[in-house]
C-alpha angles and dihedrals in degrees: 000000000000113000099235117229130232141210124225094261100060080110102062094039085052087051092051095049102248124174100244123198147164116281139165080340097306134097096248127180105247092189135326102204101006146315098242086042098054093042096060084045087061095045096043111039120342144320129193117205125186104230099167095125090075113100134251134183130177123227112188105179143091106301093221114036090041095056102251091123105062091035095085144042090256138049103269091194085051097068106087111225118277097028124097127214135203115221146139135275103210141201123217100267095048100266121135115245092175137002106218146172121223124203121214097218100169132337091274098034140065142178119222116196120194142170121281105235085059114033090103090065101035081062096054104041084041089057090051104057096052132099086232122009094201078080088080138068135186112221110155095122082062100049121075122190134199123183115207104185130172138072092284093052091096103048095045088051098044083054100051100036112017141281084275089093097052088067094068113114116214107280089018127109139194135201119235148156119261127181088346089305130112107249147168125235127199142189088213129117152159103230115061090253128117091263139142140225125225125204116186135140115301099240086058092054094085085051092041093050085043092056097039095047094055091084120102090224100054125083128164131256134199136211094282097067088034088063092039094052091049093051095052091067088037099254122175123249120202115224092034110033089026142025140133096294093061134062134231084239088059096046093061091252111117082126092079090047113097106192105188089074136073121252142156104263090024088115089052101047091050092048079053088047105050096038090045117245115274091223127030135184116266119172116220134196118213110231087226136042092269115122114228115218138233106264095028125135127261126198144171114203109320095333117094099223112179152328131266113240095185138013146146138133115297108217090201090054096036101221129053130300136193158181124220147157125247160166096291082221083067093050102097116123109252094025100145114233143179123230118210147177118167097301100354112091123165135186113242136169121203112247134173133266140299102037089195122026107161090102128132095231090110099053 
């Protein structure tokens, strides 16, 4: 059986009760009070997650020369410093086999953060396509990250740590010092709030969560609410929305390709592209309060059409939402389907994303 890793805080999530269980290889904390609980939290005030399982290496190198450039989706030299960008890790034929955000630390130097599940392999696969893999450094053991999302988030950091946080722009982040420790802090999230992401040595992270949590109008929030909140604003999830066997053409991310440039699956994507993709992402909306789950059925008439990659009930929206994959001919907005799974069966009508987008992730 794996031996299930565990972040510095397993103690504290223990303390407060929380339901704790396997992901992505790691004992994580799923709610403490309650998913719909700690999702209007979120939405309301603010909501820390810890979020300390993800992966992060270090390349300190020319961008260029050492291979960096042509690793990604995106042009990694194209990002300015101080700024962070989303992008793909592809296989050869296209698939992902991870979703990402580099950070342009200096002009020589750049932060990948990865999912958890695969950080092993992004690491490998990473190494390997560069000129020189000692580049590279693994240092996701080191590296400890809190997420603080929601519209009070700000102004509870800016309390606790200085104005200087109130200057980020969204997708920007600065370097600062935190409990007597170098950190990184980024207006970056997961929920579709104003919210920031910290980024300190691990063994900082007990005392980070302590201080934070100190005030009245934060609260913690698990996985549960974490995959709630992104869905919401129709954010992808790997291992369910994505994974090695889809594109980012079929994901409904082209956004993120950047084809002037050379990377490993770009052959594949144009020949996609060109020939036009066999399955493509629609949203839905259930017409009751039932939550449709990853790997149902979706059908339109008599045709099964598609599968449903996400899915659960939006408190915001008060019935069930969803992600799948489909025929690209059934993908019209408005197109009336059926989602089903053995004797469940529930009325749907594809929509657009986000479902929700009042949100304060903007402000």
């Amino acid at each position: 059986m794996e031996q299930l890793r565990e972040t510095p805080l397993i103690a504290r999530h223990t303390e407060l009760g929380a339901l704790i269980a396997p992901f992505g290889g790691w004992n994580m904390p799923i709610q403490y009070e309650g998913i719909i609980a700690e999702h209007r939290w979120c939405r309301e005030k603010a909501a820390i997650f810890d979020i300390c399982h993800m992966g992060e290496f270090l390349y300190k190198g020319d961008i260029v020369s050492g291979g960096l450039e042509d690793v990604f989706t995106f042009s990694v030299a194209g990002i300015p410093v101080g700024r962070s960008k989303y992008g793909f890790l592809l296989n050869d034929q296209g698939g992902i086999i991870d979703d990402l955000i580099v950070f342009r630390i200096a002009v020589d130097e750049a932060m990948i953060v990865v999912n958890a599940a695969t950080a092993d392999n992004d690491f490998t696969v990473i190494s390997s396509r560069l000129k020189d893999p000692s580049l590279i450094t693994n240092i996701s053991a080191a590296i400890g990250k809190l997420d603080i999302q929601g519209p009070l988030s700000r102004d509870i950091l800016v309390k606790l740590f200085g104005s200087e946080i109130a200057t980020i722009p969204y997708f920007k982040f600065i370097k600062m010092t935190i409990l007597g420790s170098d950190a990184i802090v980024s207006r970056t999230g997961y929920t579709g709030e104003l919210g920031y992401e910290i980024f300190l040595p691990a063994d900082k992270v007990v005392e980070l969560w302590d201080r934070i949590m100190q005030d009245p109008g934060v609260k913690p929030a698990g996985l549960g609410a974490r995959d709630l909140l992104r869905l919401e604003v129709g954010y992808s999830l790997y291992g369910n929305d994505l994974d090695e066997s889809i594109t980012p053409l079929e994901a409904g991310l082209e956004m993120f390709v950047t084809f002037d440039k050379e990377f490993v699956g770009k052959e594949a994507l144009l020949k996609q592209r060109s020939q036009g993709v066999g399955r493509t992402k629609i949203a839905f909306r259930v017409g009751s309060r039932r939550s449709p789950r990853h790997h149902y059925e979706v059908w339109a008439g008599d045709s099964r059409i598609g599968t449903v990659s996400s899915g659960a009930f939006s408190p915001m929206l008060g019935c069930g939402i969803g992600l799948a994959l489909v025929d690209p001919k059934f993908a019209a907005v408005d197109t009336p389907i059926t989602v089903r799974h053995e004797k469940v069966s529930m009325e749907a009508s594809i929509c657009g994303l986000p479902f929700f987008d009042g949100g304060s992730l903007r402000r």
